[in-house]
C-alpha positions as CSV (number, residue, x, y, z in Angstrom):
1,X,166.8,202.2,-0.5
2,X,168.1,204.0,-3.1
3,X,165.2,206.4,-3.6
4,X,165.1,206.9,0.1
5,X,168.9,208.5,0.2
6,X,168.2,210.5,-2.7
7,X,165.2,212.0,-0.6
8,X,167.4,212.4,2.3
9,X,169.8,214.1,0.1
10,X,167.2,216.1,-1.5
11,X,165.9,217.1,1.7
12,X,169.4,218.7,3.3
13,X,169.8,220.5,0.0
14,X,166.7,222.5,0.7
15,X,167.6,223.0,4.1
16,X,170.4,224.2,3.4
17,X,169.3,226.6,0.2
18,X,166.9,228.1,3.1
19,X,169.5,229.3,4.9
20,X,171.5,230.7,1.9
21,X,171.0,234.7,1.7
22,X,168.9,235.9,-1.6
23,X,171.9,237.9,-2.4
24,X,174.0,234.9,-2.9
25,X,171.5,232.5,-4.5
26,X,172.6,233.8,-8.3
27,X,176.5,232.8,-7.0
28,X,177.6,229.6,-9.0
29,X,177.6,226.3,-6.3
30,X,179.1,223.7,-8.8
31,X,180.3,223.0,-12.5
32,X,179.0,219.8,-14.2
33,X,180.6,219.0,-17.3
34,X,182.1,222.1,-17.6
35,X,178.6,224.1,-17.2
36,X,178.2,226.4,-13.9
37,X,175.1,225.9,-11.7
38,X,173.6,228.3,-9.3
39,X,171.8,228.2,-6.2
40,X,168.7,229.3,-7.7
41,X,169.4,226.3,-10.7
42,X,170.7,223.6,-8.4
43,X,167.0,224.4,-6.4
44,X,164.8,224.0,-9.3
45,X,166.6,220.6,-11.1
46,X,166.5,219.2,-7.5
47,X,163.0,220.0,-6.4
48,X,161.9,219.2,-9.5
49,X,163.6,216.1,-9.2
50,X,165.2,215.8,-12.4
51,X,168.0,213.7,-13.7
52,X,170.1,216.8,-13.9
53,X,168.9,217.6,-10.0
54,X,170.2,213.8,-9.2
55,X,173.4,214.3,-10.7
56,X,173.9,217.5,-9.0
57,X,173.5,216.1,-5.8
58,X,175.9,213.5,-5.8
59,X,178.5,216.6,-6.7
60,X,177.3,218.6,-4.0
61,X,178.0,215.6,-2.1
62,X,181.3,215.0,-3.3
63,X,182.5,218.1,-2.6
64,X,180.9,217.9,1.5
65,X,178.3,220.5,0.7
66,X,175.6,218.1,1.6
């Protein structure tokens, strides 16, 4: 179950990054212990999957931008 909302979560994030003009993709999205991520960032570490690209997530998400 678990997995499966991370994919959903994974899956709006790249719908949404679609729809983001290239000219605002180097804009910072969210700070993570104290550390500024990017569109462009944010993209890789979550289609990537990584553990950094989970924990992103769940702050996008706490801040209703997923």
């Amino acid at each position: 179950m678990v997995g499966t909302r991370i994919k959903d979560k994974r899956g709006r994030f790249i719908g949404i990054f679609g729809n983001v003009p290239e000219t605002l993709r180097d804009d910072i999205i969210v700070t993570l212990d104290k550390k500024p991520y990017t569109w462009n960032t944010a993209f890789l570490e979550i289609k990537d999957n990584t553990s950094l690209g989970k924990k992103l997530l769940k702050r996008l998400e706490e801040l209703d931008i997923l």
